[in-house]
Structures are given as C-alpha cells and as structure tokens.
ZATIPA-740794 format. One record per residue (C-alpha): residue number from 1; residue in three letters; x, y negated, z negated. Coordinates in pm, whole numbers, plus 32768, in hexadecimal, padded with zeros to 4 digits. Layout:
! ZATIPA-740794
   nr  rest    c1    c2    c3
  NUM   ALA     X     Y     Z
...
***
This chain:
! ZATIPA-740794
   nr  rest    c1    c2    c3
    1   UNK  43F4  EE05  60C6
    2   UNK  42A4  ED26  60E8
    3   UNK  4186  EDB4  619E
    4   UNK  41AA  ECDD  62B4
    5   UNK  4326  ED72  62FB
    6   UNK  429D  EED6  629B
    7   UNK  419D  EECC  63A9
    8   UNK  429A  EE3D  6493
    9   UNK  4377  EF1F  6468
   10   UNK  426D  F069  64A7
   11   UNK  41F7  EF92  65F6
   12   UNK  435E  EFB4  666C
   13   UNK  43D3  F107  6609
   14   UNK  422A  F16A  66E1
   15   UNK  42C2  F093  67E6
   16   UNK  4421  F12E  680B
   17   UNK  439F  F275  67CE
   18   UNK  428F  F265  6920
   19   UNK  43E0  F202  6A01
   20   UNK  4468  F313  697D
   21   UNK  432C  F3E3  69E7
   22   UNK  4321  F4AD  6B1B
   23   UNK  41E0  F42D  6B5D
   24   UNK  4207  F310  6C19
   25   UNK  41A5  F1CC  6B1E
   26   UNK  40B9  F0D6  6C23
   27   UNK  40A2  EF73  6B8B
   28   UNK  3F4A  EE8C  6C1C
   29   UNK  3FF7  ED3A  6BBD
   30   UNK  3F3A  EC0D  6B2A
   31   UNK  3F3E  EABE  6AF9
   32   UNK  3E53  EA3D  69D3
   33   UNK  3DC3  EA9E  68C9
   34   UNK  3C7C  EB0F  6938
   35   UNK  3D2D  EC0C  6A67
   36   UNK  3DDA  EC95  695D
   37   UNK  3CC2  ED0B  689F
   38   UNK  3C11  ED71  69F2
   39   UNK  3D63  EE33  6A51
   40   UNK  3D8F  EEC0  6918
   41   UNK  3C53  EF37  68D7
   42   UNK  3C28  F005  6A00
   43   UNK  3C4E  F1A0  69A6
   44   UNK  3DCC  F1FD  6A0C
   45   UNK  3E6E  F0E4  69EE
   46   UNK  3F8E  F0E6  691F
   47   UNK  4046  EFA7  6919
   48   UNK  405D  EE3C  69BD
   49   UNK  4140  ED87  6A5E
   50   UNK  4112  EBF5  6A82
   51   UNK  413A  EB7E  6BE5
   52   UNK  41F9  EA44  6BD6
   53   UNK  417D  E9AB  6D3B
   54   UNK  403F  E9DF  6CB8
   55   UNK  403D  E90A  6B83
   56   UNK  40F6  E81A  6C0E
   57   UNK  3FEA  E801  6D41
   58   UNK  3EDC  E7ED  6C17
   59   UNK  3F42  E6DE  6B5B
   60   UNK  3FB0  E638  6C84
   61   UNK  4135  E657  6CD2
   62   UNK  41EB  E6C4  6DF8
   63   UNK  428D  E7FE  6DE6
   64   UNK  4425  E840  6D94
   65   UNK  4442  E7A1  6C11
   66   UNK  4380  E695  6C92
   67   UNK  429B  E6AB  6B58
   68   UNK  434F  E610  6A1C
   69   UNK  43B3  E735  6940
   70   UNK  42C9  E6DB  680C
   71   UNK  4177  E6D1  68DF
   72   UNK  41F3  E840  6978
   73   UNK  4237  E8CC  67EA
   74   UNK  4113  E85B  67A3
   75   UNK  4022  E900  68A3
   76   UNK  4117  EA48  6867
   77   UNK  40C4  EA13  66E4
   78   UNK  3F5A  EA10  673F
   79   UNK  3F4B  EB4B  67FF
   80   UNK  4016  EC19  670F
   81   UNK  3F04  EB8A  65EA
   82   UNK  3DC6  EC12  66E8
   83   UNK  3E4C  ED73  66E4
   84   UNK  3EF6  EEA7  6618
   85   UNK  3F9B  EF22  6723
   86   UNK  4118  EEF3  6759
   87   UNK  4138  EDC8  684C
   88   UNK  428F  ED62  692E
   89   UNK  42A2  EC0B  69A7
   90   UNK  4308  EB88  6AFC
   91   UNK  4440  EA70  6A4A
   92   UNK  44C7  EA3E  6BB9
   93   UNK  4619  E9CF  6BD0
   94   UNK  4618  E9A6  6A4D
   95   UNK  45FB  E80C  6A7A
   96   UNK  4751  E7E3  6A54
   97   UNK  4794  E887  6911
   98   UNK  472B  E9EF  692D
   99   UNK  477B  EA4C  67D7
  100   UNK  46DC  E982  6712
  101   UNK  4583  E98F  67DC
  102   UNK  459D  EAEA  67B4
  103   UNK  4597  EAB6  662D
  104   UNK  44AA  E9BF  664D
  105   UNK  43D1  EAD6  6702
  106   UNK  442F  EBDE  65F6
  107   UNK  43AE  EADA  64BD
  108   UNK  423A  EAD1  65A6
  109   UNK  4232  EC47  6594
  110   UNK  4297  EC72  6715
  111   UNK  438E  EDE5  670C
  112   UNK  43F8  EDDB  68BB
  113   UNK  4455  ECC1  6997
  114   UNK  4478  ECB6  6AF3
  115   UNK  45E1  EBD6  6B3C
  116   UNK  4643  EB8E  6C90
  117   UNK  4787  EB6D  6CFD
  118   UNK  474D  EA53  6E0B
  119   UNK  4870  EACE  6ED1
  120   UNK  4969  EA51  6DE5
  121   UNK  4AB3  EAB8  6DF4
  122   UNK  4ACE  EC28  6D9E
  123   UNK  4BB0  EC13  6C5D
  124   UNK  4AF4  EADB  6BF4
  125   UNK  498E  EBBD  6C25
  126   UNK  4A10  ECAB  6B7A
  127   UNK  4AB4  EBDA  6A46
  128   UNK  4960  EB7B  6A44
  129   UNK  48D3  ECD3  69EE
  130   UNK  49DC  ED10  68DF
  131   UNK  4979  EBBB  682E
  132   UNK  47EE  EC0E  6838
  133   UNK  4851  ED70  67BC
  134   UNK  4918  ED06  6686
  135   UNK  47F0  EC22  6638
  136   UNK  46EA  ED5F  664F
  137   UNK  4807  EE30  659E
  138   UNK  47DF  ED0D  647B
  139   UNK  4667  ED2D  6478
  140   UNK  4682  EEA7  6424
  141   UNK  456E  EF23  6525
  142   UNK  4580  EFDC  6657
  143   UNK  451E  EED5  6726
  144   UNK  4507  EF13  689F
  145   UNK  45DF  EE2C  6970
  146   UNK  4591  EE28  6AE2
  147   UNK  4684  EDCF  6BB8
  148   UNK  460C  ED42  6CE4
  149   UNK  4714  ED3D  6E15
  150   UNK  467F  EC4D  6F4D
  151   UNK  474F  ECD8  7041
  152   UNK  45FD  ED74  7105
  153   UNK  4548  EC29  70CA
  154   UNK  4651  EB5B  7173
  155   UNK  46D5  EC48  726B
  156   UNK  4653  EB50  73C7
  157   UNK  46EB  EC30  74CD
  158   UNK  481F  ECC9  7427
  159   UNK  4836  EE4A  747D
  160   UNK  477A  EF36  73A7
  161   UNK  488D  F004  7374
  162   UNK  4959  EEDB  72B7
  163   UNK  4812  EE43  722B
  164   UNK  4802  EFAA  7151
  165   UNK  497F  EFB7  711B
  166   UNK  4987  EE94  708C
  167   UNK  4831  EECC  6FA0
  168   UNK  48D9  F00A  6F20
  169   UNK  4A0C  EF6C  6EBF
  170   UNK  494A  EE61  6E1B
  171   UNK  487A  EF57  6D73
  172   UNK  49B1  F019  6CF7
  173   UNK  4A53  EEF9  6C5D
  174   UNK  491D  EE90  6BB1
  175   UNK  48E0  EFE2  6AFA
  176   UNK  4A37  EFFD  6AAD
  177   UNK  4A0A  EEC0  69E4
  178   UNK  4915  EF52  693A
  179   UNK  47A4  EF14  69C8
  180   UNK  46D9  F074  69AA
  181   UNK  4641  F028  6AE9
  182   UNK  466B  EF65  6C35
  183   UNK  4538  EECF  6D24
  184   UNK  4582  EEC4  6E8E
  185   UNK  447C  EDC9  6F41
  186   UNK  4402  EDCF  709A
  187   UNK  43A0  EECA  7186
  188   UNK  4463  F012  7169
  189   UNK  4448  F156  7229
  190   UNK  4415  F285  71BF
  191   UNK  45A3  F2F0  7226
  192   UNK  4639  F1A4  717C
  193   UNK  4565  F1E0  706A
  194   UNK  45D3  F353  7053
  195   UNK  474C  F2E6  7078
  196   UNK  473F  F1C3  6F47
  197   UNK  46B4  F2F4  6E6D
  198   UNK  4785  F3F4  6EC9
  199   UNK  48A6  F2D1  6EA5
  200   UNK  4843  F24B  6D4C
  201   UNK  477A  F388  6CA2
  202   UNK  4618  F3DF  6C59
  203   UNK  4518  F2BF  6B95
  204   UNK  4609  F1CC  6BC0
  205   UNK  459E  F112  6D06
  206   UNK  4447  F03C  6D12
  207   UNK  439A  EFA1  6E31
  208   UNK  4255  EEC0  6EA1
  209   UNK  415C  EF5E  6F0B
  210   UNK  411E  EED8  7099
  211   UNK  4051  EF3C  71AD
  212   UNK  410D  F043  7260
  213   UNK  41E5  F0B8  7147
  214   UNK  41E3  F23C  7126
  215   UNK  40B7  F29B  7066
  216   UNK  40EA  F296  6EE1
  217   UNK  40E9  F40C  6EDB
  218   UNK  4201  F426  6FA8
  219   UNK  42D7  F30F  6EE4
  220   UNK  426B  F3F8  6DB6
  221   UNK  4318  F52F  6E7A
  222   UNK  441B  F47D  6E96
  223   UNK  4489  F3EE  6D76
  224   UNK  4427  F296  6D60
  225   UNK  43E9  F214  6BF0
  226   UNK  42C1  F0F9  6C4D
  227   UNK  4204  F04B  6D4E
  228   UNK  4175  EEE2  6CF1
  229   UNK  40BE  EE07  6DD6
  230   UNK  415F  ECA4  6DA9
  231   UNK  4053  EB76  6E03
  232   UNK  3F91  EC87  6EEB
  233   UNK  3E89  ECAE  6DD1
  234   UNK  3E21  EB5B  6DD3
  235   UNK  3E25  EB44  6F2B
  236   UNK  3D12  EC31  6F21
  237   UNK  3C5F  EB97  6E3B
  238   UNK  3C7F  EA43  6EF5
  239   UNK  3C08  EADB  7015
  240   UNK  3AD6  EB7B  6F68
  241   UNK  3A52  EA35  6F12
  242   UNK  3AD5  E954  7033
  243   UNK  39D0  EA93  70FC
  244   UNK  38A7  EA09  7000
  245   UNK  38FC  E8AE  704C
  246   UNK  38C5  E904  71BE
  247   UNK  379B  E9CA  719F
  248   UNK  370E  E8D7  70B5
  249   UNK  3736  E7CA  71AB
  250   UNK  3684  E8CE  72BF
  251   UNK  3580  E8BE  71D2
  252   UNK  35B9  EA0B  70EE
  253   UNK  35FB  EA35  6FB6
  254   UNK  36D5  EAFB  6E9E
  255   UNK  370D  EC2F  6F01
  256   UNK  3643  ED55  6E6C
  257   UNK  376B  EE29  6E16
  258   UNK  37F2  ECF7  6D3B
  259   UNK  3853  ED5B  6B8F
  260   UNK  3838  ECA2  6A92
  261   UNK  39BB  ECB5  6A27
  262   UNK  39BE  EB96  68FE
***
C-alpha cells in the first residue's frame, strides 16, 4: 500500500470511528482551501466536511450539479491537500454517476460523501447506495457514506406526520443497502428527531445544524451521530465582510477584533 492509500485509509477508519462515538461529531463545513486550514486549525475540531453550495457559489455556479464535475474535484482535492484531518465531501446527487465520483473522490484522499437522493424513486435511491457501497467495499477503507434523504427539504405543505414516515422509510432502505449513516436535511423537531433515532438506532442519523434546531447537547442525548452546517458557514463569513463594506462606506474601518487567518 503507498503512503498516499495508507493515510487514506487511517483518515477513514478516524472518520468512521467519531460516528460511531457517543459524542456527537459537529462538522463547520468549508469551501476553499484557505477555510479549510482556518476550520481545521481551530482547537476541537476533528474533521471537515466540504459544502457543495458553497464551492459552487465560489467559483461561480449555481447550486444543484450546476458546477461541471472536474472544477468541483478539484476544489475538493484542494481542501483535502490544506489539512490532515479526515475530510467528507458534499458530491450532491453524484452528477449522474455516483459511483465512479465517489472513486474519483477516494483517489483525492476524500474518506465520506454526502449523496442525495433527489427524491428518486425509492428502489432506484437505494440501488444507488448499493452501487457506491461496492465501489467503497473495492477501495478497502471504511469510508463514510451519507445518505442524504430530501424528503424534509421538499416537504411544501405535506403533513408532518407523512413528511417523517416517509424520511424513515427512506432512511431504512438506504442503510439496509449498506450506507453506515443517513443525513436528514431541514428543520426537525426535537420529537421527529427522537422518533428517526429511536427508528433507525443510535450514531446513525445526521443533521444541519439550523437556527432553532434542539441545541447540540440535546441531539448528543439523543443519539444523533453529527451536525454539519451546509453553506451556513459562508454565509457568515459573507456577512462579516458585506458589515465592513457598509461600515467602510459610513466611513469606518476594519474592525478591531479582525485575525490575521492566512
């Protein structure tokens, strides 16, 4: 084995093994090479997580595979380089061939990967899941595949009560194929979040962190594997400076609380 697989490898058995924790694993994603090394070099932090809106919104795309594949493996390439933690990648929908931009992802160093479902048919989803987890199987590492349901995302006006039916049986299907984990997006109460837990089993549900949510201690009580924050860290950063643009127009200036992060 090279060094390059050997160190893969270790990244994903860390990664698998802090799911697996009963702490609850909290991901700040990022979206370039330079966050990474902010993220990453903060005490406590433990592992990234890409944020695929995010890149695609830096380099100028539209969100929803809107970004040709290459330039997205390429900024995801760049992030795993900045850092020696274990890093999981936002690959969306898998831009129409899941399994081999999931080994495409594996050869870059990348040992998780976010994969959403899209609200595709629920066999074809899950067929989906199996594919991607023969290819990991083939790699030989214990990559962590999270399966991403959109049920909450889309839900308009449906009733809650078959909104969260229809997540759990989405989220059933997709561990039974195989993924170690399953990420349910949107905003979740404490009581649906309790029920997809007690449904599916302890560390094996994640969720995005969102104003509201139940605090992350209480997720940790109950059983939730990992929080990640999607495109909300760059929002804050965005805001951060679009609030210096408008002071400095006012007449201010930088703030004094501002680091020198590069």
């Amino acid at each position: 084995m090279t060094d390059h697989a050997s160190a893969t490898a270790a990244k994903a058995s860390e990664l698998f093994r802090l799911h697996q924790d009963r702490e609850l694993l909290t991901v700040v994603n990022v979206w370039d090479a330079v966050s990474a090394k902010v993220v990453s070099g903060v005490p406590g932090t433990k592992a990234l997580a890409t944020a695929s809106h995010s890149i695609a919104a830096t380099l100028g795309h539209a969100d929803g595979e809107q970004i040709p594949l290459d330039e997205m493996l390429d900024m995801v390439g760049r992030i795993v380089r900045a850092t020696d933690l274990p890093v999981t990648a936002d690959l969306e929908g898998g831009y129409g061939d899941a399994p081999a931009t999931i080994r495409r992802a594996i050869d870059l160093g990348v040992v998780g990967a976010n994969l959403e479902d899209q609200l595709k048919p629920l066999a074809e989803a899950a067929r989906q899941v199996e594919n991607v987890v023969r290819v990991v199987d083939q790699a030989g590492i214990d990559f962590v595949l999270n399966a991403r349901t959109d049920v909450f995302l889309k839900a308009g006006d449906r009733d809650r009560g078959e909104v969260l039916a229809d997540a759990t049986e989405r989220c059933r299907a997709f561990l039974d194929a195989g993924a170690p984990v399953v990420f349910v997006p949107g905003f979740l109460d404490e009581d649906e979040v309790a029920h997809l837990v007690d449904v599916l089993g302890p560390q094996k549900l994640t969720l995005i962190g969102l104003p509201g949510h139940p605090p992350l201690a209480r997720l940790q009580e109950l059983g939730v594997a990992r929080v990640s924050f999607g495109p909300v860290p760059q929002n804050v950063a965005l805001t951060a400076l679009q609030k210096m643009v408008e002071d400095v127009h006012r007449g201010g200036t930088a703030p004094e609380d501002t680091r020198r992060l590069n």
